[in-house]
Every structure is written in structure tokens, then in C-alpha cells.
GUBADREN-360456 format. One record per atom (N, C-alpha, C): atom name; residue number from 1; x, y, z. Coordinates in pm, 1 decimal. Layout:
N
<node a="CA" k="NUM" c1="X" c2="Y" c3="Z"/>
...
This chain:
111
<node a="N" k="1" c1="11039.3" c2="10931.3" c3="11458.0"/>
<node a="CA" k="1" c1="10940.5" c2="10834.8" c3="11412.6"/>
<node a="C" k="1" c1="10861.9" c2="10784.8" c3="11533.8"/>
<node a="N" k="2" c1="10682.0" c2="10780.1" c3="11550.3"/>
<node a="CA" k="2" c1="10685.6" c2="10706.0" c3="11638.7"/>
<node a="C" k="2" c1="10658.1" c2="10594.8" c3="11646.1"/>
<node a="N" k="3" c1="10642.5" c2="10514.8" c3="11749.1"/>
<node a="CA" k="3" c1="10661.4" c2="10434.6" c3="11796.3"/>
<node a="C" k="3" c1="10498.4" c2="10348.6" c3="11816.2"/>
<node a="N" k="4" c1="10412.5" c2="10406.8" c3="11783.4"/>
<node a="CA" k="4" c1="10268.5" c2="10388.6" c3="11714.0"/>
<node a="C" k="4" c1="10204.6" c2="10390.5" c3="11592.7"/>
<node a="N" k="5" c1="10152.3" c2="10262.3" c3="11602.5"/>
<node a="CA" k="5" c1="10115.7" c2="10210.9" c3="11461.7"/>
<node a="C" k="5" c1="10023.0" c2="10336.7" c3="11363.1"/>
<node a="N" k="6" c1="10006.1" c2="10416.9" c3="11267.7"/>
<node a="CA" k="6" c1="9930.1" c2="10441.1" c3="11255.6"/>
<node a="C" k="6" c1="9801.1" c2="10406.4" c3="11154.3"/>
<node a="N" k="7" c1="9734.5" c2="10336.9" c3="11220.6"/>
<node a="CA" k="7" c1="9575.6" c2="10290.3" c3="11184.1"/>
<node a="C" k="7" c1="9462.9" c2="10367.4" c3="11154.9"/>
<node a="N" k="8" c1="9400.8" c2="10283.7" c3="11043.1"/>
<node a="CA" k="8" c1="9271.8" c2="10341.9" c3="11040.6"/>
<node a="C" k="8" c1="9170.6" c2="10311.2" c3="11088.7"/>
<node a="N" k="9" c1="9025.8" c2="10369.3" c3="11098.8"/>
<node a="CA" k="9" c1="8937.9" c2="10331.2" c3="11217.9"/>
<node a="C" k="9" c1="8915.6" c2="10188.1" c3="11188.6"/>
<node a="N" k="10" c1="8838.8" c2="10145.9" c3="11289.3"/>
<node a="CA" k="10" c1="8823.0" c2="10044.9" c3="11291.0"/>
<node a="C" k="10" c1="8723.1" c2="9971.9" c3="11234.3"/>
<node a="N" k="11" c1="8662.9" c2="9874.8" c3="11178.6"/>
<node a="CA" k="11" c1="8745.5" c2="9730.6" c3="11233.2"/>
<node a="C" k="11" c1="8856.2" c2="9695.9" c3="11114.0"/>
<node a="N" k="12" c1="8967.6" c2="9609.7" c3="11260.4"/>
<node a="CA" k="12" c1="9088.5" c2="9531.1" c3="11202.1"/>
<node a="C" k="12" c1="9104.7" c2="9460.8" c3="11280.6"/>
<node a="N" k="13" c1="9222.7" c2="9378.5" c3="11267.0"/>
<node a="CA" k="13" c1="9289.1" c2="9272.4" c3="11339.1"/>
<node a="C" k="13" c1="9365.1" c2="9296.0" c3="11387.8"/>
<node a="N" k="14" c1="9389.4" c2="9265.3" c3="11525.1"/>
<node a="CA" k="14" c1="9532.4" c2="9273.1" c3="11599.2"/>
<node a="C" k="14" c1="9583.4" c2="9134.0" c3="11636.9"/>
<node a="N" k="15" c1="9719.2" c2="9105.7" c3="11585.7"/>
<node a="CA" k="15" c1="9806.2" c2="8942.2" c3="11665.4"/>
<node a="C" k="15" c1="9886.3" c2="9009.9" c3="11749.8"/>
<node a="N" k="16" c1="9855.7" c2="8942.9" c3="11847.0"/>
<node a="CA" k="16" c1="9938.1" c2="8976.9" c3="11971.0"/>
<node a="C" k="16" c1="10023.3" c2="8852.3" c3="12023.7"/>
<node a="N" k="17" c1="10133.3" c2="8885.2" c3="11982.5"/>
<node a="CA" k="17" c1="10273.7" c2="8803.4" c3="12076.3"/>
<node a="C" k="17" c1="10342.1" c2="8839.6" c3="12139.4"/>
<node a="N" k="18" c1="10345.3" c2="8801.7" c3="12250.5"/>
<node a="CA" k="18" c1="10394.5" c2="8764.7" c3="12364.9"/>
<node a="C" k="18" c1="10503.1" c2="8668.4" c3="12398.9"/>
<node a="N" k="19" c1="10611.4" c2="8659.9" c3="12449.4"/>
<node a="CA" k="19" c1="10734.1" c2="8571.4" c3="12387.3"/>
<node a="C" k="19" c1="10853.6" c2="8600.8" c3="12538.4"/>
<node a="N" k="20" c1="10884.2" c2="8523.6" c3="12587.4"/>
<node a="CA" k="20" c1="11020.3" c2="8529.0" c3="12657.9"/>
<node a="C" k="20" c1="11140.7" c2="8505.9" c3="12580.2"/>
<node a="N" k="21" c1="11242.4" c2="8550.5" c3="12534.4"/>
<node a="CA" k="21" c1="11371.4" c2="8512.4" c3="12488.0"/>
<node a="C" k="21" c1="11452.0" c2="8410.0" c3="12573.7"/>
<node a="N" k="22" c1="11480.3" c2="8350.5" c3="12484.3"/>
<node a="CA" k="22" c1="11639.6" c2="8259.3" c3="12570.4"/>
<node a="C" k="22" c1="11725.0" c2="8398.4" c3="12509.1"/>
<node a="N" k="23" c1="11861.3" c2="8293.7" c3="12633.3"/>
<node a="CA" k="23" c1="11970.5" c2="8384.0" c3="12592.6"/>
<node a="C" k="23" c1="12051.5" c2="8374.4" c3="12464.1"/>
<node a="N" k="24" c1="12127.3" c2="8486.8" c3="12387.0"/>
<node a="CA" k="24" c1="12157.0" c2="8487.8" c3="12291.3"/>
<node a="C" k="24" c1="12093.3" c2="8523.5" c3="12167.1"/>
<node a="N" k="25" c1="12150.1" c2="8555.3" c3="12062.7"/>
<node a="CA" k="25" c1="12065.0" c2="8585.2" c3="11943.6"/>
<node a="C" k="25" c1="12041.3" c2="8478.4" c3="11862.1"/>
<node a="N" k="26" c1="12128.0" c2="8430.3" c3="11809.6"/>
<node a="CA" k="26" c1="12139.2" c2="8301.4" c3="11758.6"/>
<node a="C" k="26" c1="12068.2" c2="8322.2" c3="11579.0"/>
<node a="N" k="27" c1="12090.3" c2="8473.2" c3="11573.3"/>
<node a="CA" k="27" c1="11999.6" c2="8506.1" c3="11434.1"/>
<node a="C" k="27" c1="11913.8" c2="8578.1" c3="11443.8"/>
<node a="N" k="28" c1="11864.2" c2="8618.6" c3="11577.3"/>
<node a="CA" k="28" c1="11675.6" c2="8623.0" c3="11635.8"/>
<node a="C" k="28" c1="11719.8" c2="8789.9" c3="11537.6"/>
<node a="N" k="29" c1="11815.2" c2="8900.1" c3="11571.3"/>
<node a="CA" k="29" c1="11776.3" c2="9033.0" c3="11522.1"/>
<node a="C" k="29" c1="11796.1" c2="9027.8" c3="11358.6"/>
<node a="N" k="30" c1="11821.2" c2="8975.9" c3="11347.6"/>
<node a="CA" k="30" c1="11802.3" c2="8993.9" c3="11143.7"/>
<node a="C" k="30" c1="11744.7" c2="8893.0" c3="11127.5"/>
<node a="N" k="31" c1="11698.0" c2="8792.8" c3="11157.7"/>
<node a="CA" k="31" c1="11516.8" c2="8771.2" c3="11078.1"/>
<node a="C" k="31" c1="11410.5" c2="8830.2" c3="11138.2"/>
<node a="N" k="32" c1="11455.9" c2="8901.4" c3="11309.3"/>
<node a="CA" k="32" c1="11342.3" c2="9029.8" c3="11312.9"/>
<node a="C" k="32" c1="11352.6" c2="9072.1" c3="11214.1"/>
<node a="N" k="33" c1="11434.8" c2="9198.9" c3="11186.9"/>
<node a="CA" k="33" c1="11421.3" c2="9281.8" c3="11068.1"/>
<node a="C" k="33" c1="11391.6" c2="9276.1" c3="10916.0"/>
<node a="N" k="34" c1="11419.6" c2="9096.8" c3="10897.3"/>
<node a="CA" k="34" c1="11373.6" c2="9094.7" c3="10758.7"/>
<node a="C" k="34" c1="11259.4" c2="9032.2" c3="10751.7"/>
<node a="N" k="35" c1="11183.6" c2="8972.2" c3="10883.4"/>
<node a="CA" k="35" c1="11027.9" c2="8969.1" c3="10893.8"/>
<node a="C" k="35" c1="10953.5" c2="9080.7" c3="10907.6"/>
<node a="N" k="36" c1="11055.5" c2="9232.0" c3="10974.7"/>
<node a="CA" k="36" c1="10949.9" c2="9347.7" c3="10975.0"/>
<node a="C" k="36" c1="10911.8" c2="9413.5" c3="10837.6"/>
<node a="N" k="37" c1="11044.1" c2="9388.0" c3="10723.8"/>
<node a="CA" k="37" c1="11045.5" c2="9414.1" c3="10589.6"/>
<node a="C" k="37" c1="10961.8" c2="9346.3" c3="10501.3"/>
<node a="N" k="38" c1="10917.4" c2="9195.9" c3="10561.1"/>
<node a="CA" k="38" c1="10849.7" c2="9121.5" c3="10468.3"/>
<node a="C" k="38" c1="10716.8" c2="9162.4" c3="10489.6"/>
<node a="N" k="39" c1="10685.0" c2="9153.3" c3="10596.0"/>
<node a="CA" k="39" c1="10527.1" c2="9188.6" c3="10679.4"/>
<node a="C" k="39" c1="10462.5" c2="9341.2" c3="10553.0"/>
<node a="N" k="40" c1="10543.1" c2="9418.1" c3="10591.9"/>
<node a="CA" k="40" c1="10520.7" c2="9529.1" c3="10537.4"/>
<node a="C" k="40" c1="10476.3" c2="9543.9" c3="10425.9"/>
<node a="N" k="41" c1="10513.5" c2="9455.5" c3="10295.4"/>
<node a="CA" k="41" c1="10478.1" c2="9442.6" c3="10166.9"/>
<node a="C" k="41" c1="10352.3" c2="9332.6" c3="10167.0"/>
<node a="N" k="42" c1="10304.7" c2="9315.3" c3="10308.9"/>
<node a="CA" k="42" c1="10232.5" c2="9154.2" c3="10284.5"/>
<node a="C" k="42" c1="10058.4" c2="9283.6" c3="10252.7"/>
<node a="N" k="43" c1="10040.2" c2="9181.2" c3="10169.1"/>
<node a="CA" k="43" c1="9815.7" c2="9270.0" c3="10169.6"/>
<node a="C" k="43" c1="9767.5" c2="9270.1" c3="10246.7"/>
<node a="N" k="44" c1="9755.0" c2="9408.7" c3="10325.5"/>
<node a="CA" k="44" c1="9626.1" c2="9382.7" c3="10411.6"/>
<node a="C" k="44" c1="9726.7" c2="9434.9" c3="10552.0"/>
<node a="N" k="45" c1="9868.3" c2="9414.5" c3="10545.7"/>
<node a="CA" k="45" c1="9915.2" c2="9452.3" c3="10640.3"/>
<node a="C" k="45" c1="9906.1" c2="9651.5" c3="10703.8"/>
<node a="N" k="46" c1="9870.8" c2="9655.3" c3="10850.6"/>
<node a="CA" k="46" c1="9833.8" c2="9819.7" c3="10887.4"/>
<node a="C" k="46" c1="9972.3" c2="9863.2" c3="10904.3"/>
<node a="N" k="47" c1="10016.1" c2="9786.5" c3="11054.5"/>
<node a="CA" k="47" c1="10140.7" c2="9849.7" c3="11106.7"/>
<node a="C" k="47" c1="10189.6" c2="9705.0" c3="11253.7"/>
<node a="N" k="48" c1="10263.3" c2="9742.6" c3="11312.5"/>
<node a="CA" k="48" c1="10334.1" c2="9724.6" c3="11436.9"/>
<node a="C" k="48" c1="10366.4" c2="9800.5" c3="11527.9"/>
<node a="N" k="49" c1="10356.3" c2="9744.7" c3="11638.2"/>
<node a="CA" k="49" c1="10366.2" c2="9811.4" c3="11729.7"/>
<node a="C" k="49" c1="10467.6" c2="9697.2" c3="11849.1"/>
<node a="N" k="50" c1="10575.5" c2="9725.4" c3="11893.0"/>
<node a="CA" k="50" c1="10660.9" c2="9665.5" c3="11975.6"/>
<node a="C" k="50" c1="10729.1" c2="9708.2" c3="12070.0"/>
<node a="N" k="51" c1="10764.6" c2="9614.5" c3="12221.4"/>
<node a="CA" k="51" c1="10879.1" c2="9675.3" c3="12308.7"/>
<node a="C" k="51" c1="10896.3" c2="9529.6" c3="12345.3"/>
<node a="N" k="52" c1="11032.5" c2="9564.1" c3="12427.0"/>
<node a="CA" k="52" c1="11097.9" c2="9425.8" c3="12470.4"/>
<node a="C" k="52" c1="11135.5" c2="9479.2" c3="12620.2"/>
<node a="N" k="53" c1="11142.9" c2="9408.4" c3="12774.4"/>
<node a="CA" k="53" c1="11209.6" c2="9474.4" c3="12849.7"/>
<node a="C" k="53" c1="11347.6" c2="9390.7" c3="12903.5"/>
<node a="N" k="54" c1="11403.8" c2="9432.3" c3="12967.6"/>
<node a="CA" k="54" c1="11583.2" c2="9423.7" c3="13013.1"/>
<node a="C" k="54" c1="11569.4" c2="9245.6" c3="13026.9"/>
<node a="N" k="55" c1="11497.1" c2="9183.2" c3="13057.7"/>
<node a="CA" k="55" c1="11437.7" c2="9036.7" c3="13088.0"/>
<node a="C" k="55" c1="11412.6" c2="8993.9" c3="12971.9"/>
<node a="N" k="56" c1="11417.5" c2="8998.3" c3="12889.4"/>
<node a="CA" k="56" c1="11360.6" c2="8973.6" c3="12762.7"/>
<node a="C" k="56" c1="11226.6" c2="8944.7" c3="12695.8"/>
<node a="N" k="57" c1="11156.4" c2="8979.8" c3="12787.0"/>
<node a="CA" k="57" c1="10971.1" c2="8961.7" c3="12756.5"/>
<node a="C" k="57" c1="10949.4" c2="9083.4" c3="12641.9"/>
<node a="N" k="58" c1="10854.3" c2="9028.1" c3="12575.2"/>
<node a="CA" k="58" c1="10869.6" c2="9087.7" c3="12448.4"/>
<node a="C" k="58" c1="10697.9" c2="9117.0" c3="12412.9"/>
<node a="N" k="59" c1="10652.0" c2="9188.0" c3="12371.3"/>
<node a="CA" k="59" c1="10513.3" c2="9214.8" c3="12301.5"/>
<node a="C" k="59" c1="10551.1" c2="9293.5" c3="12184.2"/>
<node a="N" k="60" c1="10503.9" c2="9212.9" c3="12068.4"/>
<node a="CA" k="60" c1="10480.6" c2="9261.7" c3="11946.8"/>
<node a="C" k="60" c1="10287.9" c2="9237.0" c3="11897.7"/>
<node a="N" k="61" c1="10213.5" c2="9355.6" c3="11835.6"/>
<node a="CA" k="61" c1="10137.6" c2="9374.3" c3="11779.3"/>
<node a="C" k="61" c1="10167.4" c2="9394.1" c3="11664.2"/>
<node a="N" k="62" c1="10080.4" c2="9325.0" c3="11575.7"/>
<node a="CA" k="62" c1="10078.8" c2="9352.3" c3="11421.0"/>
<node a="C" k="62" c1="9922.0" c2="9334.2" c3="11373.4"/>
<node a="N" k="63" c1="9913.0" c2="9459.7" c3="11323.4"/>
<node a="CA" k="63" c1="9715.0" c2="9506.3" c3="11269.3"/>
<node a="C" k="63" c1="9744.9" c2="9459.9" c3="11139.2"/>
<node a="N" k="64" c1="9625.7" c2="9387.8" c3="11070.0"/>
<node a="CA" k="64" c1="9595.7" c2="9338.7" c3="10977.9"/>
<node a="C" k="64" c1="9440.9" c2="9403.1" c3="10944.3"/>
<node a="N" k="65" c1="9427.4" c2="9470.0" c3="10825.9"/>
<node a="CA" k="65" c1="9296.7" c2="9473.2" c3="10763.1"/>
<node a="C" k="65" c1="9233.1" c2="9368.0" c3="10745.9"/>
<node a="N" k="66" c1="9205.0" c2="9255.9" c3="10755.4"/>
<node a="CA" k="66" c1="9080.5" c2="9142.6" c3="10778.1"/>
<node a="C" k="66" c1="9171.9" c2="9012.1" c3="10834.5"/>
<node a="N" k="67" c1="9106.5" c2="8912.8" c3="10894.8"/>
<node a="CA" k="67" c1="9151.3" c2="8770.2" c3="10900.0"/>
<node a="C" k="67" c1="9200.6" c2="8689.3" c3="10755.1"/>
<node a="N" k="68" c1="9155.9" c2="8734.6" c3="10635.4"/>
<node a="CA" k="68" c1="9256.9" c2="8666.1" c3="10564.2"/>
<node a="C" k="68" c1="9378.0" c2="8683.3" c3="10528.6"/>
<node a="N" k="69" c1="9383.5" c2="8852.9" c3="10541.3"/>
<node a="CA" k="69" c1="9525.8" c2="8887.1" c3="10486.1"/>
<node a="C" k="69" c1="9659.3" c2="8827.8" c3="10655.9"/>
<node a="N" k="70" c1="9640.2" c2="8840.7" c3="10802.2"/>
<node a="CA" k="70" c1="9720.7" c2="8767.7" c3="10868.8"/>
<node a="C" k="70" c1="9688.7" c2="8636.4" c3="10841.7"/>
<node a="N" k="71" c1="9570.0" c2="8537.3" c3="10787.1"/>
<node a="CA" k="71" c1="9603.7" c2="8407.2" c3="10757.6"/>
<node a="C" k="71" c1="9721.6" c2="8386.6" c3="10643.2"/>
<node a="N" k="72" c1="9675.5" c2="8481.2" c3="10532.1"/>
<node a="CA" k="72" c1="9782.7" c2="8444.7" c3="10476.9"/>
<node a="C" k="72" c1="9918.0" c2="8499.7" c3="10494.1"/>
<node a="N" k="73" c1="9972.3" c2="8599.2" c3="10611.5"/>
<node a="CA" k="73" c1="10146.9" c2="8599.1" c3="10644.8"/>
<node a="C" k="73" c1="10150.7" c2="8495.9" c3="10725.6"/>
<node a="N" k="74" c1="10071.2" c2="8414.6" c3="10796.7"/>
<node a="CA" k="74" c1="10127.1" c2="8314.5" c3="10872.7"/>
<node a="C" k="74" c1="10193.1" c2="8249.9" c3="10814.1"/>
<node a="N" k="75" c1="10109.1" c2="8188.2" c3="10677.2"/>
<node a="CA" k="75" c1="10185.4" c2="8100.9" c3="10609.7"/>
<node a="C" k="75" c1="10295.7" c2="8138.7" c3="10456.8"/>
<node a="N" k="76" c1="10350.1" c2="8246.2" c3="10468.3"/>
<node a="CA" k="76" c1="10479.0" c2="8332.0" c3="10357.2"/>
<node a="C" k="76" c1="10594.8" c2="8211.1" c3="10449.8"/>
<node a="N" k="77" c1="10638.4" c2="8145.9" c3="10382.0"/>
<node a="CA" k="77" c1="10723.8" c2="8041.4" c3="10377.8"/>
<node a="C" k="77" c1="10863.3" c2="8088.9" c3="10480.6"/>
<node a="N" k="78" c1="10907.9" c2="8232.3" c3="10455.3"/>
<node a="CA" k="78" c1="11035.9" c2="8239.6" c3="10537.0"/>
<node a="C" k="78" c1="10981.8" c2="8325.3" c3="10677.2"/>
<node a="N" k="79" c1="10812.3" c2="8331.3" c3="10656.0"/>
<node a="CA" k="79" c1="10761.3" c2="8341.8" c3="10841.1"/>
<node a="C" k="79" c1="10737.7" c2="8223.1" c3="10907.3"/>
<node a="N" k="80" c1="10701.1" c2="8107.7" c3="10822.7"/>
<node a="CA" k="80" c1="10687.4" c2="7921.5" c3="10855.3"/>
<node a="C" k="80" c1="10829.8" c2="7945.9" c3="10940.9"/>
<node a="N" k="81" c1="10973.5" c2="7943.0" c3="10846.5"/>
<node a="CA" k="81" c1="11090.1" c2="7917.5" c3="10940.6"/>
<node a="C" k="81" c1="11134.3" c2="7983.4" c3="11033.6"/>
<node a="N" k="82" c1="11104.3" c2="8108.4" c3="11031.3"/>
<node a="CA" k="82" c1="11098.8" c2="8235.4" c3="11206.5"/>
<node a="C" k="82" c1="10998.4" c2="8175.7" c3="11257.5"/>
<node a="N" k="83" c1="10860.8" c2="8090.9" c3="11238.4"/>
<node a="CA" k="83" c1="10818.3" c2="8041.5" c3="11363.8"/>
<node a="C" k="83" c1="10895.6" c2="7928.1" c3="11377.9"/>
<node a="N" k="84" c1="10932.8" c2="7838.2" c3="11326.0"/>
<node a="CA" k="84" c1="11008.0" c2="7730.7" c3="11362.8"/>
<node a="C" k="84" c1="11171.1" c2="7760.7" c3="11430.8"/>
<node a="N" k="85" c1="11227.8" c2="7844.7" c3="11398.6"/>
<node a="CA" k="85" c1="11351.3" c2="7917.2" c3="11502.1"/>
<node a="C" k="85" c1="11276.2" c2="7941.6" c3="11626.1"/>
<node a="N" k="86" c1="11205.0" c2="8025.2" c3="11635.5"/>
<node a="CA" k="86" c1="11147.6" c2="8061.5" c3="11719.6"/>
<node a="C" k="86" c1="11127.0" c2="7984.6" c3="11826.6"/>
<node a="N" k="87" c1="11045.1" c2="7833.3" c3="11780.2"/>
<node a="CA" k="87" c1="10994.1" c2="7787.6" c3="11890.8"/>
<node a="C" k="87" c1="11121.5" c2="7652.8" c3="11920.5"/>
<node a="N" k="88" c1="11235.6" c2="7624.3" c3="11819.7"/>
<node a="CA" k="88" c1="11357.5" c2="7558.5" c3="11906.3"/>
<node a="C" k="88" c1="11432.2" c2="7637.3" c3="11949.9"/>
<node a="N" k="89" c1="11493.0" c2="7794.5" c3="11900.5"/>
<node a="CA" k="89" c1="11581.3" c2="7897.2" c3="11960.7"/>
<node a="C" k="89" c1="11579.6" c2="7998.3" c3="11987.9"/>
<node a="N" k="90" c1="11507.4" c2="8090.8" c3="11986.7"/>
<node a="CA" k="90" c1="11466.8" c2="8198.5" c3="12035.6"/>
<node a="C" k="90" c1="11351.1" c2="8214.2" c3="12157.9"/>
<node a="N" k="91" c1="11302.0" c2="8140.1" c3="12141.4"/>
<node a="CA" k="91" c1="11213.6" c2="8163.8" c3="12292.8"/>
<node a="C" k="91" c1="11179.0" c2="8056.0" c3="12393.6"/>
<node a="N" k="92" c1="11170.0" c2="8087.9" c3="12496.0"/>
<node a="CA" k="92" c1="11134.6" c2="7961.6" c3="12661.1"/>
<node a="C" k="92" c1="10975.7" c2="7952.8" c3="12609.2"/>
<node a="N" k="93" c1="10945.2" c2="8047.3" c3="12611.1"/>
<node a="CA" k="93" c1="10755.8" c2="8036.9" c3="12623.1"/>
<node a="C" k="93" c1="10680.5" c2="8179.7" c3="12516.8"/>
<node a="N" k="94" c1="10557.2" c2="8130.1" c3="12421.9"/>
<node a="CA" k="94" c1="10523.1" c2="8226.6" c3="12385.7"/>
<node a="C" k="94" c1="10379.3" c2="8204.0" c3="12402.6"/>
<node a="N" k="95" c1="10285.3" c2="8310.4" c3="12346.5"/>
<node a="CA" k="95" c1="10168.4" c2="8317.7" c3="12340.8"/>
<node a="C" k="95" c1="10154.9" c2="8393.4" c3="12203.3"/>
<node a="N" k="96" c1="10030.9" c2="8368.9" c3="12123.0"/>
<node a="CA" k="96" c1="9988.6" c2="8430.1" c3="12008.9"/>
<node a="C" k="96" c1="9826.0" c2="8466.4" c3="12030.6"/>
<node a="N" k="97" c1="9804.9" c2="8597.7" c3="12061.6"/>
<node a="CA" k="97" c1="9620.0" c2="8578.8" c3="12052.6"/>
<node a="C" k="97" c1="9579.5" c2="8678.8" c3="11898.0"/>
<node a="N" k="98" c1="9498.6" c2="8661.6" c3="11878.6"/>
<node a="CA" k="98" c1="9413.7" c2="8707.0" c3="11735.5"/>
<node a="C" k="98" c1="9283.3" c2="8793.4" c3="11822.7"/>
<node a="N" k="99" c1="9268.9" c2="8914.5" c3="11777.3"/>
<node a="CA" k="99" c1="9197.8" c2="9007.1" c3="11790.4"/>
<node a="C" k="99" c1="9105.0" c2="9105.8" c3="11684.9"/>
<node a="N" k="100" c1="8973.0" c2="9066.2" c3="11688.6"/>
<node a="CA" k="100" c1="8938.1" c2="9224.2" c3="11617.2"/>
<node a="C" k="100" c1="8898.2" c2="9355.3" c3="11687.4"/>
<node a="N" k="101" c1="8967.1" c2="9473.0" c3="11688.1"/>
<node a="CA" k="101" c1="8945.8" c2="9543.1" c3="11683.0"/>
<node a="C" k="101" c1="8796.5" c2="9629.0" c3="11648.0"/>
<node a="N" k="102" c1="8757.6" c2="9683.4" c3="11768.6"/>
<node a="CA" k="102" c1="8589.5" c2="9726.3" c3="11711.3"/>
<node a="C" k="102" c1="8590.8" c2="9905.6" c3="11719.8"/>
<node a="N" k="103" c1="8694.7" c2="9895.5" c3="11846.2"/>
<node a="CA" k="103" c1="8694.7" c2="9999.0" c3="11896.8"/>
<node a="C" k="103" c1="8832.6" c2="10086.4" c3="11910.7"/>
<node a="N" k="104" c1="8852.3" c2="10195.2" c3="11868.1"/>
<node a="CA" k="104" c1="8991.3" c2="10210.7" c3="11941.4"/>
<node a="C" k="104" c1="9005.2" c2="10403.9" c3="11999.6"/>
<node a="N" k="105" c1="9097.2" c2="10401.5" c3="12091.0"/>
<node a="CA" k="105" c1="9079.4" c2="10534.8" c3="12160.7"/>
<node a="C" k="105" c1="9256.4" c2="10639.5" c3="12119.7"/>
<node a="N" k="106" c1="9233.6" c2="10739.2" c3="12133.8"/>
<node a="CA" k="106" c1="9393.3" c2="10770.3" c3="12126.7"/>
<node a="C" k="106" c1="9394.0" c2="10862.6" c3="12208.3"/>
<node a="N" k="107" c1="9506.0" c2="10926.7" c3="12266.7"/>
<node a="CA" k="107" c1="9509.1" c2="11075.9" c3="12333.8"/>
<node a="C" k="107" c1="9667.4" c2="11073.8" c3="12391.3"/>
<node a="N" k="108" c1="9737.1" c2="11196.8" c3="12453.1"/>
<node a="CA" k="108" c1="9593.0" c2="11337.8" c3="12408.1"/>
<node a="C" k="108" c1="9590.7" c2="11403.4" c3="12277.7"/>
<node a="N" k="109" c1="9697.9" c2="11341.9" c3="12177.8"/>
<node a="CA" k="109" c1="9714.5" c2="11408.1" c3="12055.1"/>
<node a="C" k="109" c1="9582.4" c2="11396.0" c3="11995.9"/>
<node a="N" k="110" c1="9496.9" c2="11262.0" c3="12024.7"/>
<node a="CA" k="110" c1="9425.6" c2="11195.9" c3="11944.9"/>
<node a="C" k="110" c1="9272.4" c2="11243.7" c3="11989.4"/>
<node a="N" k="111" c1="9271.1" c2="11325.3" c3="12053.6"/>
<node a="CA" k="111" c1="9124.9" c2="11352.2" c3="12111.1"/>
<node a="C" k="111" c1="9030.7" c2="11412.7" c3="11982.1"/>
């Protein structure tokens, strides 16, 4: 499987988070996984794209077909409480930016 979202041309949305972990899980890998399950069924959702390194810095992308369909997973009630874990137990520091997409390149499969 890889490890790249696959999208259609453009335009879309990209959220980009950015996130340090504290230590411990404290829950953090199974409401990952049942936020990657929820996302998936949400309208409008493309794909993800993620890595984490040995430090725990983390970048997750998630493409959205327009600004309303990520307005509305922000607010799906059991992503409200993964951001609220989130920001008392799972992470020191994060960042969230919102992106559209105008342009996008691939290679070398993608040439």
C-alpha cells in the first residue's frame, strides 16, 4: 500500500498538522485509528498522508475536496474530543495550517 494520498487534480484542500508528542500514549494510537476510520467516511474527504520521527514530531496531511467539507470534520463531535486530548495529553506544541492546493507535481511514476 502506499504511503501517498491518492488525489485528484487540483483544486483541494490540504490541513497540515504538525504536533510534538509528550511521552506515552495515554490512548493517542486508537483514537488515531478510529479518527483515520471516521475521516474516511466524512464528505468531501481525499486521503492522508503521514510520518512521525524517533522524537516524536509528527506531520499529518489530510486533503479535503472544498473548505466546507474539512469545516465540517472539525466539528464531528468525537474529533471535538481528539482535539481536546490532544491539546491536555498528547502533545507539548502543535500547529494546524489550511491550504488550497492549485497546483500539484508527482514523479517519477507521475511524470
Amino acid at each position: 500500500m502506499s504511503r501517498f494520498a491518492p488525489l485528484p487534480e487540483p483544486p483541494y484542500y490540504a490541513v497540515i498538522f504538525t504536533a510534538q508528542r509528550t511521552e506515552g500514549d495515554f490512548g493517542y494510537g486508537a483514537m488515531a485509528d478510529q479518527m483515520g476510520e471516521l475521516a474516511q467516511n466524512q464528505p468531501g474527504y481525499l486521503g492522508v498522508e503521514s510520518t512521525r520521527d524517533d522524537a516524536g514530531l509528527g506531520i499529518t496531511v489530510s486533503y479535503w475536496a472544498d473548505e466546507d467539507s474539512l469545516k465540517d470534520w472539525k466539528d464531528v463531535a468525537q474529533h471535538l474530543l481528539a482535539q481536546k486530548l490532544g491539546k491536555t495529553r498528547w502533545y507539548s506544541y502543535y500547529t494546524l495550517r489550511v491550504a488550497k492546493v492549485e497546483r500539484a507535481y508527482a514523479g517519477p511514476e507521475g511524470r
